[in-house]
C-alpha positions in Angstrom: 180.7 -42.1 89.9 178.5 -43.9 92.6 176.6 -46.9 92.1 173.3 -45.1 92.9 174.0 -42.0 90.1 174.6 -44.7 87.4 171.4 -46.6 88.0 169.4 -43.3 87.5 171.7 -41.8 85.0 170.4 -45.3 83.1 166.3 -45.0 83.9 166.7 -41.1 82.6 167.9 -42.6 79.0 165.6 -45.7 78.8 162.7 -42.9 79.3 163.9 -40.7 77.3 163.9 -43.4 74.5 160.8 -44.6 75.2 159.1 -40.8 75.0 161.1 -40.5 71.0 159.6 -44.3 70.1 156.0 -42.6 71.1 156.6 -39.3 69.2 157.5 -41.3 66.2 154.3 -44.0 66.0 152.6 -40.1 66.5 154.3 -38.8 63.3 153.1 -42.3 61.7 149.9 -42.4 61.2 149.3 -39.3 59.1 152.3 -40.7 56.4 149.5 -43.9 56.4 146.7 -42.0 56.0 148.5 -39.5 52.6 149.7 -43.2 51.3 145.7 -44.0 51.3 144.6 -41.0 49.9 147.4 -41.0 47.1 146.2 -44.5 46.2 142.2 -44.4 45.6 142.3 -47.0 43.1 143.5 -49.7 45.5 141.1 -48.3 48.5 137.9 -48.6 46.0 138.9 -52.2 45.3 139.7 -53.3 49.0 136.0 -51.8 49.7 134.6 -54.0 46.1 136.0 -56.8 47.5 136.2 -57.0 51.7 137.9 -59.8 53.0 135.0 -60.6 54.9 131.7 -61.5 53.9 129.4 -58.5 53.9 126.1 -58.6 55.5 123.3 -59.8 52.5 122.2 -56.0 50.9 118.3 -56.2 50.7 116.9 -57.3 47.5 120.3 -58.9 46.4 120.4 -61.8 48.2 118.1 -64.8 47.1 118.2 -64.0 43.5 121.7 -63.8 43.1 122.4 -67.2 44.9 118.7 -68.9 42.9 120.6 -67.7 39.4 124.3 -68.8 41.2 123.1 -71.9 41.7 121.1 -72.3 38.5 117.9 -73.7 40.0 115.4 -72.5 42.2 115.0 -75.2 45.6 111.1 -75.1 45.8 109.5 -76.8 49.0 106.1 -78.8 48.2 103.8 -81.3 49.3 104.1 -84.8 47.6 100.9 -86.5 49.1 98.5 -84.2 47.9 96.8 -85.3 44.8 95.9 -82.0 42.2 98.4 -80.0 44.6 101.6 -81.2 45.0 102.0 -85.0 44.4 105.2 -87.5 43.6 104.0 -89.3 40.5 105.0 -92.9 40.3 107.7 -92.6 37.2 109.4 -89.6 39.7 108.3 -86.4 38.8 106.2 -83.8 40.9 102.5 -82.8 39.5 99.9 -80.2 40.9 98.8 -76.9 41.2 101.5 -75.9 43.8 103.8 -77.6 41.7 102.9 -75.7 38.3 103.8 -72.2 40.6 107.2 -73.4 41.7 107.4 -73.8 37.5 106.1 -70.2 37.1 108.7 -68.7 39.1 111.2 -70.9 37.7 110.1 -69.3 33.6 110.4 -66.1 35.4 113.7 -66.4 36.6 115.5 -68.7 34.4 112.7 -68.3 30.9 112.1 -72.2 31.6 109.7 -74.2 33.8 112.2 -76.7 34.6 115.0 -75.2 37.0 113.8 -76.3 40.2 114.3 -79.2 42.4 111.4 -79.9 44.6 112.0 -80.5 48.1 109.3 -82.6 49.9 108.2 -81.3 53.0 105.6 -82.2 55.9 103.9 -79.5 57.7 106.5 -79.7 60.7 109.5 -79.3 58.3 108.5 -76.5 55.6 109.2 -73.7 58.3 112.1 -74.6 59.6 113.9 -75.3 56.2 112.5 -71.7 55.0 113.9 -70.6 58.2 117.4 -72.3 57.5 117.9 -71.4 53.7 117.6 -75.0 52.8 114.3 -73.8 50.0 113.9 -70.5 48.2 110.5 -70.5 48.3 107.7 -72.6 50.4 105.0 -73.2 47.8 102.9 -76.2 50.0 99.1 -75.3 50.8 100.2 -73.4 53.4 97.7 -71.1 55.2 98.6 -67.4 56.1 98.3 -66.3 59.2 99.7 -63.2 61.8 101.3 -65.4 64.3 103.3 -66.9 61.1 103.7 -64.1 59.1 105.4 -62.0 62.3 107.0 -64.9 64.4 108.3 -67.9 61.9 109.6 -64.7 59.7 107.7 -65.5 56.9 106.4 -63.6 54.0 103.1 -64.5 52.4 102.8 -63.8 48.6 99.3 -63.4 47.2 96.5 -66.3 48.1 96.3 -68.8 45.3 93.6 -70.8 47.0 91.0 -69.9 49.7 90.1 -72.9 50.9 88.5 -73.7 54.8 88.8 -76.5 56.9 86.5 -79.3 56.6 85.7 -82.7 58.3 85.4 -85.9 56.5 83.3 -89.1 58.1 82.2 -92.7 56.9 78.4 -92.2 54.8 77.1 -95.0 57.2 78.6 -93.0 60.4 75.1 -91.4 60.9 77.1 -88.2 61.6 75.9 -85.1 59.9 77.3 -82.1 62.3 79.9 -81.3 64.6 77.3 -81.9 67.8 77.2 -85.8 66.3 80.9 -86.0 66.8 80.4 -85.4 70.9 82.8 -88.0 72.2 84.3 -89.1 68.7 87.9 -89.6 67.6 89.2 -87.3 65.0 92.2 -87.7 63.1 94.4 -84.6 62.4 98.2 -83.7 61.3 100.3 -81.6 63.9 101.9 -78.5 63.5 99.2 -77.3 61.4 96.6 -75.0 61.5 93.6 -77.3 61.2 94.7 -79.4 64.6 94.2 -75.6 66.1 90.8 -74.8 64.8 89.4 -77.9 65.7 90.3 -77.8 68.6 89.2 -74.0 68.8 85.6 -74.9 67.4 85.0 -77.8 69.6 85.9 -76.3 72.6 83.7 -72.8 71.5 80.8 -75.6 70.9 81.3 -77.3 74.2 82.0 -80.6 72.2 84.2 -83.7 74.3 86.1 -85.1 71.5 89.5 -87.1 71.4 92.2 -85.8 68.8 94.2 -88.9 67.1 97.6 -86.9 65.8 99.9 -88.0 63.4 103.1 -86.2 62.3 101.8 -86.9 58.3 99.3 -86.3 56.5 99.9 -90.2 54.9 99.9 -91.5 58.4 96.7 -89.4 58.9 95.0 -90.8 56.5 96.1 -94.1 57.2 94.5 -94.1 60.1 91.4 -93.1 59.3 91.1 -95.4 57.0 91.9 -98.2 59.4 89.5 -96.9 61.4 91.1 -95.9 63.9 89.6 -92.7 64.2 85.8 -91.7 63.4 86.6 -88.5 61.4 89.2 -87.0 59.1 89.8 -83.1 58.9 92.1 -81.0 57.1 91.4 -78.5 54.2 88.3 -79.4 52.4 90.9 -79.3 49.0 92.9 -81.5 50.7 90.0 -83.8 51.1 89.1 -83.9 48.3 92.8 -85.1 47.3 92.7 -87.9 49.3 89.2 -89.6 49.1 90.0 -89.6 45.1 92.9 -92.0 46.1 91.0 -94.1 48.3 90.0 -97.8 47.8 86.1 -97.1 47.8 85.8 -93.2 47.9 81.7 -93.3 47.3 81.8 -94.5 51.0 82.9 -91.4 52.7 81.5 -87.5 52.7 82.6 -84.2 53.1 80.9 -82.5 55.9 78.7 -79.0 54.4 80.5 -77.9 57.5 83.7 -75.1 57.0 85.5 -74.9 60.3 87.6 -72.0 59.2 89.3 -69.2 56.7 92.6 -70.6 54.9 94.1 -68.8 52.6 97.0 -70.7 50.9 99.9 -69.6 49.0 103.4 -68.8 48.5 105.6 -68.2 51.3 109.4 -66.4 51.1 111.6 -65.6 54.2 111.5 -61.6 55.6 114.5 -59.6 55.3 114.7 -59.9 50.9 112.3 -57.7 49.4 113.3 -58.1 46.0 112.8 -62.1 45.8 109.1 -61.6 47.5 108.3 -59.1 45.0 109.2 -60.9 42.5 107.6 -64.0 44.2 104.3 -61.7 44.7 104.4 -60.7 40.7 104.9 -64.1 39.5 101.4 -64.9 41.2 100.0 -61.5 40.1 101.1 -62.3 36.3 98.8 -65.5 36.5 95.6 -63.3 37.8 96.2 -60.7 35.1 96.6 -62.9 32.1 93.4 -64.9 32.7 91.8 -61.2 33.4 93.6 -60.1 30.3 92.4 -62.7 28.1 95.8 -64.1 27.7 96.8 -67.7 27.2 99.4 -69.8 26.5 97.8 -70.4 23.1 97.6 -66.7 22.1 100.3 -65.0 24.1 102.3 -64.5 21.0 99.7 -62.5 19.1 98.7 -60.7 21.8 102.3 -59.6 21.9 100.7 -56.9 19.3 97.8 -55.9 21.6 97.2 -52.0 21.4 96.6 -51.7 25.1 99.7 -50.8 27.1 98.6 -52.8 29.9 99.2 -55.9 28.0 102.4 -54.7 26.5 103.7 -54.0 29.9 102.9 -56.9 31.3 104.3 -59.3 28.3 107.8 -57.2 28.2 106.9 -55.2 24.6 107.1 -51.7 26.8 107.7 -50.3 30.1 110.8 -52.2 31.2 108.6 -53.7 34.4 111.3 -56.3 34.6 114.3 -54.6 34.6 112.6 -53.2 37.9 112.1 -56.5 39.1 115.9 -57.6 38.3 114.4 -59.9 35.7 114.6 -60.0 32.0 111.1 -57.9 30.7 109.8 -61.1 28.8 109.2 -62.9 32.4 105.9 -63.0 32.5 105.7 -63.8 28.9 107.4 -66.9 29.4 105.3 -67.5 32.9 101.9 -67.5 30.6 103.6 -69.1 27.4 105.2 -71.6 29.6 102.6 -72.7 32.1 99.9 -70.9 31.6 97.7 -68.0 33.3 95.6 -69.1 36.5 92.9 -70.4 34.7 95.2 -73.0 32.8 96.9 -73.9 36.1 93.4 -74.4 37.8 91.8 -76.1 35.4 94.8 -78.8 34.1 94.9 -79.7 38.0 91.8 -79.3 39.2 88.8 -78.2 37.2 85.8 -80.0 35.5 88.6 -82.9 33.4 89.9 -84.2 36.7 88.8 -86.3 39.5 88.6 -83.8 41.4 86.0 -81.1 39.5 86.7 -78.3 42.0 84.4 -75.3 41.4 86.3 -72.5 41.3 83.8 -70.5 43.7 86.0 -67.7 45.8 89.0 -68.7 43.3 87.6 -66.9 40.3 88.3 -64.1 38.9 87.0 -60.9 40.7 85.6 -60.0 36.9 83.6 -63.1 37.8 82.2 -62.9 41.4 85.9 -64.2 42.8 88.4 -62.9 45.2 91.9 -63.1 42.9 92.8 -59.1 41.8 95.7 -58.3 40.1 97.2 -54.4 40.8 98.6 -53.0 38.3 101.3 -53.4 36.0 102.6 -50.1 35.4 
């Protein structure tokens, strides 16, 4: 036999090998797939528990890790006094504060699962942003640009406040015309350094904004005089004169430079935890409208009308639908109270500050705050 037949006598056998290794991988897969089917069990359990980590399911995610983790990682102010403020032996106090303690009876049936992580107004989105809080709770105005580009969800308004301007009594100034040419101190990466900035500039008025990254170092300044005027929210201002060294010589401007409704804020993308979030806020309005306290929430436990059963967890499972247990607003209003007990412990007619309620009352009463239903 030549050299030349042996060498193709050779390349006809390795192909005809290669063509039977194909045929076989072909007649393969279908003994794979009968092994799957004729093992159910083990495919339901592969799919239960996936190697890798699934995407987050809506409405799963923030609950599951808050109650994982066994506290919920609330973002507040600390330097605003009847808000949110560090008090000297450690603790956190205000009316933000007491709502970070509502959600916390809701989820957990006690005020006191939540760590408080202080913020200034550059940080708070970010760290919603990131995952590092649950829940931004920080007098925090609501806006479009915020609630569709920092993807943030706004719960109900717990305060409508508006922007105000604070100057020294024996300034002479009276409106915003006298502050042509002034310096006004203001905290960035908030709202109010953009209204101002908006109304003076709709008004024609020179001025010269003094910024400072906190509202401590705002303050500061103002007070050192470097800077003729002081604005943020007119609550706000009312915080901080009652902390200063002679508060009788400085005055709130009658002038409101804007709309800012504060409250709540929760990341996009977990309905569940807003709604539970938004209901928390809601239970507060509809005990006060209710006529439910913290002093009489047991007997009205009893209460005839099914609103207030279903709202205190006697009937209508509302929260099971919520993934909660169904005494969760129970324990929000036997806990910490309904708005009126949160308004008036931190800032009504016993505190420093006296803050009429105005546009924060009850509708029932002339107010803005309107529970829907519970039912």
């Amino acid at each position: 036999m030549s050299r030349k037949l042996l060498i193709l006598l050779l390349v006809v056998l390795l192909a005809t090998m290669a063509l039977a290794a194909c045929g076989g991988k072909k007649t393969a897969a279908p003994t794979e797939a009968a092994a799957a089917t004729s093992a159910p069990a083990a495919t339901e359990q592969t799919a239960a528990q996936p190697t890798e980590k699934p995407a987050m399911q809506e409405g799963e995610g923030t609950l599951a890790t808050v109650k994982a983790r066994g506290k919920i990682i609330c973002g507040v102010n600390q330097a605003v006094p009847g808000f949110g403020f560090l008090q000297p032996d450690g603790s956190f106090a205000g009316f933000d504060i007491d709502f970070c303690k509502a959600l916390s009876s809701a989820v957990f049936g006690s005020p006191d699962k939540v760590e408080y992580r202080p913020l200034n107004a550059k940080q708070r989105f970010t760290a919603l942003q990131a995952g590092e809080i649950d829940v931004l709770i920080r007098n925090t105005t609501w806006t479009l640009t915020r609630d569709t580009e920092l993807g943030a969800n706004f719960a109900p308004t717990t305060f409508y406040d508006g922007q105000g301007i604070m100057v020294r009594k024996d300034s002479g100034i009276k409106t915003l015309e006298d502050l042509a040419g002034a310096s006004i101190c203001v905290s960035s990466g908030t709202t109010t350094e953009l209204n101002l900035a908006d109304q003076m500039a709709s008004r024609g008025i020179e001025y010269t904004p003094v910024v400072f990254e906190t509202a401590d170092e705002t303050t500061g300044a103002y007070l050192d005089g470097r800077c003729d005027a002081y604005t943020t929210d007119k609550s706000g201002l009312v915080a901080r004169q009652s902390m200063f060294p002679t508060p009788e010589d400085h005055m709130i401007m009658d002038e409101t430079l804007s709309k800012e409704p504060l409250g709540p804020v929760v990341r996009h993308g977990d309905d569940q935890w807003f709604d539970i979030v938004k209901w928390m806020v809601f239970a507060t309005f509809q005990a006060e409208e209710s006529g439910i306290t913290s002093q009489n929430v047991d007997e009205m436990k009893n209460a005839d009308d099914p609103n207030i059963r279903k709202l205190l967890g006697v009937e209508g499972d509302m929260g099971a639908k919520l993934g909660l247990d169904n005494d969760w607003a129970y324990n929000i209003i036997k806990q910490v109270g309904n708005y009126a007990e949160i308004y008036d412990r931190n800032l009504g007619p016993n505190t420093v500050f006296n803050l009429p309620r105005g546009m924060n009352s009850s509708w029932k009463d002339g107010g803005l705050l309107y529970s829907p239903p519970f039912r």
